[in-house]
LUMVO-854768 format. One line per 4 residues: number of its first residue (from 1); for each residue x, y, z of C-alpha. Coordinates in Angstrom, 3 decimals. Example, Ala and Ser with C-alpha at 12.3 -4.5 7.8 and 13.67 -1.06 7.14 Angstrom:
1) 12.300:-4.500:7.800  13.670:-1.060:7.140
***
This chain:
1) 79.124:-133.316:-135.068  75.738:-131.982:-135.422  76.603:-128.733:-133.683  79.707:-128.292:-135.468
5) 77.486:-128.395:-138.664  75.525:-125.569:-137.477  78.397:-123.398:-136.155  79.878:-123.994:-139.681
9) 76.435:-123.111:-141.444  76.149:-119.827:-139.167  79.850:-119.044:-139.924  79.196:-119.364:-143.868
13) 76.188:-117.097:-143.630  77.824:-114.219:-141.675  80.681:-114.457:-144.051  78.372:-114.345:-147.168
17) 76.672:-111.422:-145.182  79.813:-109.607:-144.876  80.970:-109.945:-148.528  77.681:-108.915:-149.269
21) 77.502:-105.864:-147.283  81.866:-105.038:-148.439  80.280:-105.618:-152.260  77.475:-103.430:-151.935
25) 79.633:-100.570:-149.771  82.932:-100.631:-152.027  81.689:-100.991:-155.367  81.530:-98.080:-158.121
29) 78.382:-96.015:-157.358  76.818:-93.965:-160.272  75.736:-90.517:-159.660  74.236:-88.130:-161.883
33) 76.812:-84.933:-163.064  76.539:-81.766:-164.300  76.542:-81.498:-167.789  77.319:-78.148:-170.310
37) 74.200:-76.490:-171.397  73.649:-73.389:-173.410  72.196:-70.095:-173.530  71.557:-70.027:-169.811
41) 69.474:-67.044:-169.002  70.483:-65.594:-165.576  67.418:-63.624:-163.445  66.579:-62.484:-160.732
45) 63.310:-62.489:-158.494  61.146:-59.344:-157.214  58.050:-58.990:-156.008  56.347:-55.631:-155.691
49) 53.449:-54.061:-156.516  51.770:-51.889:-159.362  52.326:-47.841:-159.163  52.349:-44.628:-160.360
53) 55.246:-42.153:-160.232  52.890:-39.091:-160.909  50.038:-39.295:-158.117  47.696:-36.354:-157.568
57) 44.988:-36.197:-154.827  43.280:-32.791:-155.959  40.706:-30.499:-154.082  39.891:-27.003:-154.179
61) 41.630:-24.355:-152.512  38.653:-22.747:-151.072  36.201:-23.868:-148.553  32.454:-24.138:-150.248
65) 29.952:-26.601:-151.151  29.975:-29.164:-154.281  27.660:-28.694:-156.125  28.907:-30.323:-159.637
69) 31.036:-33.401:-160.329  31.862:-34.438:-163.747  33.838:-37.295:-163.564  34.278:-40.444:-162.191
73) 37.042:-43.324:-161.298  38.056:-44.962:-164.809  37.668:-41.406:-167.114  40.628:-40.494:-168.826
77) 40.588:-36.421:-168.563  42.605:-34.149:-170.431  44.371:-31.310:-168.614  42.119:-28.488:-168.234
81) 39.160:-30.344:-167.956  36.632:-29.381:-165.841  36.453:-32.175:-163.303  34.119:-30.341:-160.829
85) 32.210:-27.045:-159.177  31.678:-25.371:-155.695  28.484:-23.326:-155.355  29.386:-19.466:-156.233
89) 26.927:-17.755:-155.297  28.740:-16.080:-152.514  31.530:-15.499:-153.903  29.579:-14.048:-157.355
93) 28.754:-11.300:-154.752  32.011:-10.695:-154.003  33.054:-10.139:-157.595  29.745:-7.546:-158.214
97) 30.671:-5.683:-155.126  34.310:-5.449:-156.041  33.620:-4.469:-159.666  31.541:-1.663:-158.084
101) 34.472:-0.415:-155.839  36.402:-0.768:-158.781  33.535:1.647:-161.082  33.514:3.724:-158.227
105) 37.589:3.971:-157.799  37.215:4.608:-161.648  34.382:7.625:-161.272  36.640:9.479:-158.523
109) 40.189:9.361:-160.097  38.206:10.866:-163.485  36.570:13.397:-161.252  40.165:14.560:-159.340
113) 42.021:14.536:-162.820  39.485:16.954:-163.590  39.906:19.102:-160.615  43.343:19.041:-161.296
117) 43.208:19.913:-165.082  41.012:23.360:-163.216  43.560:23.962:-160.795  47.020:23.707:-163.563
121) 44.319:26.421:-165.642  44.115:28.813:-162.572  47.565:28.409:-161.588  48.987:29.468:-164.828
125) 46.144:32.329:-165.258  47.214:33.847:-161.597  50.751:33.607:-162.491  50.308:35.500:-165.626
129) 48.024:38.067:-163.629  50.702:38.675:-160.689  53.501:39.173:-163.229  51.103:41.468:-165.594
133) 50.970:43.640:-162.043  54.419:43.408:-161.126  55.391:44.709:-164.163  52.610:47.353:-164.124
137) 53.707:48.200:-160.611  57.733:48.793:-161.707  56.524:51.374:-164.295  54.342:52.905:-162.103
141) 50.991:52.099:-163.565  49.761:49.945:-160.464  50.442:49.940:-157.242  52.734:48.017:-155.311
145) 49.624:46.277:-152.919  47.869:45.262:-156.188  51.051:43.272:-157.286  51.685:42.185:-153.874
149) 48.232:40.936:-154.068  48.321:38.992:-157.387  51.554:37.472:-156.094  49.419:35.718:-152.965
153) 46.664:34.915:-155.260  49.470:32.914:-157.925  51.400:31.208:-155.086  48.082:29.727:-153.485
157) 46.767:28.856:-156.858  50.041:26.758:-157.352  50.075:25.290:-153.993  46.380:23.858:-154.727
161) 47.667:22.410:-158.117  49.746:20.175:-155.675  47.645:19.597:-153.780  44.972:18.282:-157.081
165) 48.068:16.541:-158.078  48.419:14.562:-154.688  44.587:13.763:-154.944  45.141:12.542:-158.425
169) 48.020:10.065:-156.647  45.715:9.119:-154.184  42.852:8.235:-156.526  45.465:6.427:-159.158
173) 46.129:4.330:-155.988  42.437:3.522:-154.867  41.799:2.656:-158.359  44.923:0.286:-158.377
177) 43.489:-1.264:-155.315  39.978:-1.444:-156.467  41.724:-3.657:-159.436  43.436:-5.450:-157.325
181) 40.749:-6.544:-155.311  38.567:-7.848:-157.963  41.309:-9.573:-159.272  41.520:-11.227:-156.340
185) 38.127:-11.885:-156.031  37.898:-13.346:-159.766  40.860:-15.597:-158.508  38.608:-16.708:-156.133
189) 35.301:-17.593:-158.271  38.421:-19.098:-160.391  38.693:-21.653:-157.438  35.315:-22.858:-156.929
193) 35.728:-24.757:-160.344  38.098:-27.608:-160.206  40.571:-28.258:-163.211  42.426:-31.346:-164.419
197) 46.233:-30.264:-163.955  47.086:-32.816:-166.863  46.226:-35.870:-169.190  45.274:-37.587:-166.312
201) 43.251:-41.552:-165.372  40.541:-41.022:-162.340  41.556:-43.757:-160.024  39.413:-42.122:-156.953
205) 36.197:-40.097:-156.264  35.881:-39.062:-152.941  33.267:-36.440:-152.703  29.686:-36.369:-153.596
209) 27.371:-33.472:-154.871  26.291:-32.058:-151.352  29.092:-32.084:-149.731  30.750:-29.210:-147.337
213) 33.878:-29.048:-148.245  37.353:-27.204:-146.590  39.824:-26.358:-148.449  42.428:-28.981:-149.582
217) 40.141:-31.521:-148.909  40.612:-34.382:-151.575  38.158:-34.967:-154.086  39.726:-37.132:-156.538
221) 43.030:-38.879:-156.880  44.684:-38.517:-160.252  47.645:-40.386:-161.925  49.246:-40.192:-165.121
225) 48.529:-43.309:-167.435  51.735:-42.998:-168.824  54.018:-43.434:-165.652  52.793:-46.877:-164.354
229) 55.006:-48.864:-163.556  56.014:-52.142:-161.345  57.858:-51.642:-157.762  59.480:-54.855:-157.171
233) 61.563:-55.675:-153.800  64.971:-57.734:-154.473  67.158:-59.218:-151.943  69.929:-56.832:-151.627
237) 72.467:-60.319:-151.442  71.030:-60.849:-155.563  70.303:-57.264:-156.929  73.877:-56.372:-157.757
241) 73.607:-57.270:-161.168  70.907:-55.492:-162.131  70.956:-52.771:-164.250  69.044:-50.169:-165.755
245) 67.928:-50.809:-169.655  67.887:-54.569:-168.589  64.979:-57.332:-169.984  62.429:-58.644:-167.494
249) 58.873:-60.382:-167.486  56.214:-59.209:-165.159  53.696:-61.049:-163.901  50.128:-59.940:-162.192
253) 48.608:-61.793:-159.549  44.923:-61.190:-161.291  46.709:-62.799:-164.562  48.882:-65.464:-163.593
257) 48.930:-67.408:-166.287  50.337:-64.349:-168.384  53.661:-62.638:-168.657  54.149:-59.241:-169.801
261) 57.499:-57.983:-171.228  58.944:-55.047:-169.406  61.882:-53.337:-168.306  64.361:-51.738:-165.631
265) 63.713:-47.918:-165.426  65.158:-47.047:-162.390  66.843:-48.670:-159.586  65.930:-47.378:-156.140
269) 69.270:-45.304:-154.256  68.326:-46.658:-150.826  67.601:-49.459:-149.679  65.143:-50.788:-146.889
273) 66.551:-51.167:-143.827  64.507:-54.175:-142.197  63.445:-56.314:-144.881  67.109:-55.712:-146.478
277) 65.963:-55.130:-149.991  66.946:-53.023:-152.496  63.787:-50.808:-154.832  63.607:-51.443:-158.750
281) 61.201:-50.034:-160.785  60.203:-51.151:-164.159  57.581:-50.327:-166.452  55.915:-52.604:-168.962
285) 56.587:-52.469:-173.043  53.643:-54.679:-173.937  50.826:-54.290:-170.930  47.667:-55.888:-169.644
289) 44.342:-53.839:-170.606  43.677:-53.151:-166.847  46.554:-52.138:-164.319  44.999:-51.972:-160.953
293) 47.330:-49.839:-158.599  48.507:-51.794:-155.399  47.802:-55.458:-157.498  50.642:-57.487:-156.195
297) 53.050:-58.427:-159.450  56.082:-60.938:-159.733  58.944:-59.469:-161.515  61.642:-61.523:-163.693
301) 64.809:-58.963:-164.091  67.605:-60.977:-166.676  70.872:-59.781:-165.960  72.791:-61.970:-168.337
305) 72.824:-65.560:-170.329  75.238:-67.496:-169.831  76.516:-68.788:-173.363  78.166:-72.273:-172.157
309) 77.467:-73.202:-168.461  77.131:-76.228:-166.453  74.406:-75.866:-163.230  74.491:-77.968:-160.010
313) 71.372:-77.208:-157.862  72.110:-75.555:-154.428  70.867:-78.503:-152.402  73.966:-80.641:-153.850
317) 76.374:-77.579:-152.511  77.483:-77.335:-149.007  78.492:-74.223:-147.275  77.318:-71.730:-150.434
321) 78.387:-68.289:-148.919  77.054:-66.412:-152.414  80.139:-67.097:-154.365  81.923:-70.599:-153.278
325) 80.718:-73.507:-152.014  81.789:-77.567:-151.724  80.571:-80.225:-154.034  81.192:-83.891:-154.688
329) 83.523:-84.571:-157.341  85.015:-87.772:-159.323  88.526:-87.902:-159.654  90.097:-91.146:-160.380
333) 86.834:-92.898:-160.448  86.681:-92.719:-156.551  84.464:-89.552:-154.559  86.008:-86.104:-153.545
337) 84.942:-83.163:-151.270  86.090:-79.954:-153.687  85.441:-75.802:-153.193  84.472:-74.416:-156.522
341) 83.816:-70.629:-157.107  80.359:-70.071:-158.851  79.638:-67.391:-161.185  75.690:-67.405:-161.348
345) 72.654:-68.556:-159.921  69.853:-69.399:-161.480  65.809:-69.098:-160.747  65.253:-71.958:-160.601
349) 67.997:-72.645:-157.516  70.940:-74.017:-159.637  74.513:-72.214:-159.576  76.879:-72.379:-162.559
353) 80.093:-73.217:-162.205  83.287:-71.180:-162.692  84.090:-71.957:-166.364  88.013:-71.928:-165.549
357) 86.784:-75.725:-163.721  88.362:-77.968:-165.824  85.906:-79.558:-168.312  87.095:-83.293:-167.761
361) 86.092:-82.426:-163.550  82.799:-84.440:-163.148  80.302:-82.433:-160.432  78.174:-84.489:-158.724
365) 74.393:-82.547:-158.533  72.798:-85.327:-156.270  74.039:-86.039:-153.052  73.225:-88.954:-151.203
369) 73.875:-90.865:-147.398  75.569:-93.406:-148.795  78.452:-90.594:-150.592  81.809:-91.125:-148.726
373) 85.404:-89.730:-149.472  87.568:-92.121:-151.716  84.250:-94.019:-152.793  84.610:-95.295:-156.271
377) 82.004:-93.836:-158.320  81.412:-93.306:-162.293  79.369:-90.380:-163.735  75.026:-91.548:-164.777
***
């Protein structure tokens, strides 16, 4: 009797452990759904760096040695502003000597002009002389040798007019190329000073006073204050959307408590290759009061709101291929496996759901172990 007792006790516990187990198993589970919310801004993620579309690294064009430098990394220059100087000295010589060719060029063309204002004088007195004789000689009044004579004298006179007039040529040309020279030479002194080329912010100085330089060698860097602007990598799979004109927030690593409103000036027409990312530019409407070039900066880009949307994180989605996924549903107050078609997706990982879903169509967003097809469940 005693043992029968105990089987019976055992058999009353495993039975109350069973019901207990079917209870706990098969009875209505809450979960939490998703639930409508409003004025849903949609963005998307970058992060990039701070730039400048207008970058100059200037120098001079001519080898020489620096000798002046009037500016430094921070000064705002305007264009035509004298930035820095080569040593002319050399080249001052250049310019003396070359004005003196060009005197000198000056001196001889006034000197053959002359010469040739002498020889147009003679040429027209020896042609008036030889005709004089010819006619002399026709009446009789001369003779023939003397005309014959005036008539060699006239025809050399008039071949060294062309020949004054030839020298003149010349001279116009040595003069031309006396000009030319210390024009060139001027071009060069021009040189040895170094100009802003426009409004400009010194980000670099990379020469000292001293310094041998060749030419093209950098001495600052230059950018334009107005064209900075944030270069921002995007995942190709979420940069669709964007568009140029459109909102975002930018963010600096140096600040990160800040945000800065900006916006979408130009997306990038190729992509990178490797990392798969697609180039977008945008430049700031209110900025910080320091923009370091290079500084790493998070950019925000909204590419819509979403008036009326309900969100179920991505973690509560299985097999999310960018546009459709499968979620937990409750239909008939029991569990359901369901694809759905989102529209959006959301910073903060959350994807809304196609508003043609019916309404009444409870989305689970927290998926558990103990979730099983045909489960009865009711909405938390």
């Amino acid at each position: 009797m005693r043992r029968i007792g105990v089987l019976a006790g055992i058999a009353l516990v495993a039975a109350a452990g069973a019901g207990a187990f079917w209870a706990l198993r098969h009875r209505p589970v809450e979960v939490p759904v998703a639930r409508m919310e409003q004025g849903v801004p949609v963005r998307v993620f970058g992060l990039g760096t701070m730039e400048a579309r207008v970058t100059s690294r200037i120098g001079f064009e001519v080898a020489g040695t620096l000798v002046v430098v009037l500016a430094d990394h921070g000064d705002r220059v305007v264009a035509g502003q004298v930035l820095a100087r080569l040593s002319p000295t050399a080249q001052q010589a250049r310019v003396a000597r070359s004005g003196a060719g060009l005197q000198s060029a000056e001196a001889q063309q006034l000197r053959v002009a002359a010469a040739l204002e002498r020889a147009t004088a003679q040429a027209q007195q020896k042609r008036s002389l030889a005709n004089r004789r010819r006619e002399l000689a026709a009446r009789g009044n001369a003779s023939v040798e003397v005309a014959e004579l005036a008539e060699t004298e006239a025809v050399i006179a008039t071949a060294d007019l062309a020949v004054a007039r030839a020298d003149l040529a010349v001279a116009r040309a040595a003069l031309a190329d006396a000009q030319a020279g210390l024009l060139a030479e001027q071009t060069a002194l021009a040189k040895h000073t170094l100009a802003a080329p426009y409004d400009a912010l010194v980000v670099g100085r990379q020469r000292e006073p001293g310094s041998a330089l060749a030419p093209g060698e950098v001495v600052f860097t230059l950018v334009d204050a107005d064209t900075l602007w944030a270069l921002a990598h995007v995942d190709e799979g979420r940069a669709g959307p964007i568009r140029e004109g459109q909102p975002a927030v930018l963010r600096l690593r140096s600040l990160p408590g800040e945000a800065f409103a900006a916006r979408v000036v130009r997306i990038g027409l190729e992509s990178d290759r490797v990392t798969e990312e697609r180039r977008i530019y945008a430049r700031c409407e209110t900025c910080p009061p320091r923009i370091i070039l290079g500084e790493q900066v998070q950019l925000e880009i909204e590419t819509g709101r979403l008036p009326n949307a309900r969100l179920v994180p991505e973690n509560a989605v299985e097999g999310f291929d960018g546009a459709t996924g499968r979620v937990w549903t409750i239909e008939g107050g029991a569990l359901h496996r369901r694809e759905v078609r989102f529209i959006a997706r959301t910073l903060d990982a959350r994807l809304a759901l196609d508003p043609d879903l019916p309404e009444t169509l409870a989305v689970v967003t927290q998926v558990s172990g103990t979730m099983q097809e045909g489960r009865a469940a009711r909405p938390r």
